[in-house]
C-alpha positions as a Markdown table, in Angstrom:
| # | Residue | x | y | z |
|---|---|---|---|---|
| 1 | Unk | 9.9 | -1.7 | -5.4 |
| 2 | Unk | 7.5 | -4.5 | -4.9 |
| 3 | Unk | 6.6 | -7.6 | -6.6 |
| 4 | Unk | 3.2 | -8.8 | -6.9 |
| 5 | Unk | 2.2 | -12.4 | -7.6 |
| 6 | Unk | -1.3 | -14.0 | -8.2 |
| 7 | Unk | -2.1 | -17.1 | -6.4 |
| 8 | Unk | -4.9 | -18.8 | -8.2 |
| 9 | Unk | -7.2 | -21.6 | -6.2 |
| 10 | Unk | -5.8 | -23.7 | -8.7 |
| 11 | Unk | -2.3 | -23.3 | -7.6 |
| 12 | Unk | -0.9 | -22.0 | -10.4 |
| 13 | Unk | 1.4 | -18.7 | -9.7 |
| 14 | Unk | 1.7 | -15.8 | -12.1 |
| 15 | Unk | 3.5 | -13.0 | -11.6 |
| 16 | Unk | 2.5 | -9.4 | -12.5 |
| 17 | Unk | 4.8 | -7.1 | -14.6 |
| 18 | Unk | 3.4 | -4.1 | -13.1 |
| 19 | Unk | 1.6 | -3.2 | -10.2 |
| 20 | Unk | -1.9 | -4.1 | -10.1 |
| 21 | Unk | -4.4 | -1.0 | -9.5 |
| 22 | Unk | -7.5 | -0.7 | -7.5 |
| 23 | Unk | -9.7 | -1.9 | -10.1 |
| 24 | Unk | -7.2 | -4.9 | -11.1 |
| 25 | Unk | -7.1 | -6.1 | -7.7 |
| 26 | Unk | -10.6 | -6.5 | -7.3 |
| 27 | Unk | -10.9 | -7.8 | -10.8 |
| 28 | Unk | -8.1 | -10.6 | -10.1 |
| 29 | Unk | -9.6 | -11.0 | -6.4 |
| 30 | Unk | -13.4 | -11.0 | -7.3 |
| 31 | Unk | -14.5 | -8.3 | -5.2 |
| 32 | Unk | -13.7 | -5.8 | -2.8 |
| 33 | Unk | -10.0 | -6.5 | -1.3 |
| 34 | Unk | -8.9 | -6.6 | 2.3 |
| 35 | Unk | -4.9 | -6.7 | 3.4 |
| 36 | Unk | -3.4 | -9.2 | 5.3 |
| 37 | Unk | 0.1 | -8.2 | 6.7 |
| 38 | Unk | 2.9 | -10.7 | 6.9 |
| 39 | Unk | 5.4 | -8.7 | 7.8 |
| 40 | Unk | 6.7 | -6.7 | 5.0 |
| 41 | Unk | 4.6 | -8.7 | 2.8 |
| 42 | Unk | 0.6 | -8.3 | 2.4 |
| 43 | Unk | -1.7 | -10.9 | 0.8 |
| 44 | Unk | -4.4 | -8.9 | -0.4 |
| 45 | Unk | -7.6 | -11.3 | -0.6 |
| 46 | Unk | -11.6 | -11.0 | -1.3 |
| 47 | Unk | -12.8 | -9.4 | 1.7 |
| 48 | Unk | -16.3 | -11.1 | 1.2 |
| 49 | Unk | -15.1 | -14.2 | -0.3 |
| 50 | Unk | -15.8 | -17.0 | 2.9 |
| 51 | Unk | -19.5 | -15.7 | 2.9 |
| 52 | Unk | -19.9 | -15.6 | -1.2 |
| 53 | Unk | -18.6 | -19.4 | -1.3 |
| 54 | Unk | -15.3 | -19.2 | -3.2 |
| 55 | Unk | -13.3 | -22.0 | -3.1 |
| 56 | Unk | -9.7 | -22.4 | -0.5 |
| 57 | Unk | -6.7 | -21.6 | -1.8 |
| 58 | Unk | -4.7 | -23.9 | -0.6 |
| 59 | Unk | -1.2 | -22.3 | -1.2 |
| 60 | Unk | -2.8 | -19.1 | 0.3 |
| 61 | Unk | -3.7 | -20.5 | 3.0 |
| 62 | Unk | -0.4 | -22.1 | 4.0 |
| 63 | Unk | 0.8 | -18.9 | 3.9 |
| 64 | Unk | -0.4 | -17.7 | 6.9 |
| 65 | Unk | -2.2 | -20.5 | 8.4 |
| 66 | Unk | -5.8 | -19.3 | 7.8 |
| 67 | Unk | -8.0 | -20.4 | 5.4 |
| 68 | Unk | -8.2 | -18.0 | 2.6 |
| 69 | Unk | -10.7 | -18.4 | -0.4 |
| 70 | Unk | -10.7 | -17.2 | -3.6 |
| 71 | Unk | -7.6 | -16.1 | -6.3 |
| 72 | Unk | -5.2 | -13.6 | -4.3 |
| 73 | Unk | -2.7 | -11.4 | -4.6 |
| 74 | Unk | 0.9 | -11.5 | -2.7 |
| 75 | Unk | 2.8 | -8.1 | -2.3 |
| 76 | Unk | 6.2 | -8.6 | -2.0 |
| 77 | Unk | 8.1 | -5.8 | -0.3 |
């Protein structure tokens, strides 16, 4: 079973009770989503979020070294 956590640009966490569908992941996200595999783990992120300006997510991005924009969503396996 996985656990799912929103990073917000902000850098506040919250973590999700249940898991998120489709249309809650692009809700929390913005947009359409796109996976990012760490591993076991996927950060699921706005796939258009660089060219819609959203702003870094810092904590995001220091998880896999790449700048990431925009709230996202961290599946832990």
């Amino acid at each position: 079973m996985s656990t799912y956590m929103i990073l917000r640009v902000n850098g506040c966490l919250e973590r999700l009770d249940e898991k998120p569908t489709l249309k809650d992941m692009q809700k929390i996200v913005a947009g359409y989503i796109e996976p990012i595999r760490m591993g076991k783990n996927t950060l699921w992120v706005n796939e258009f979020g660089q060219l819609e300006g959203l702003q870094t997510n810092a904590l995001a991005s220091q998880l896999i070294n790449k700048i990431i924009v925009g709230d996202a969503i961290l599946e832990i396996t």
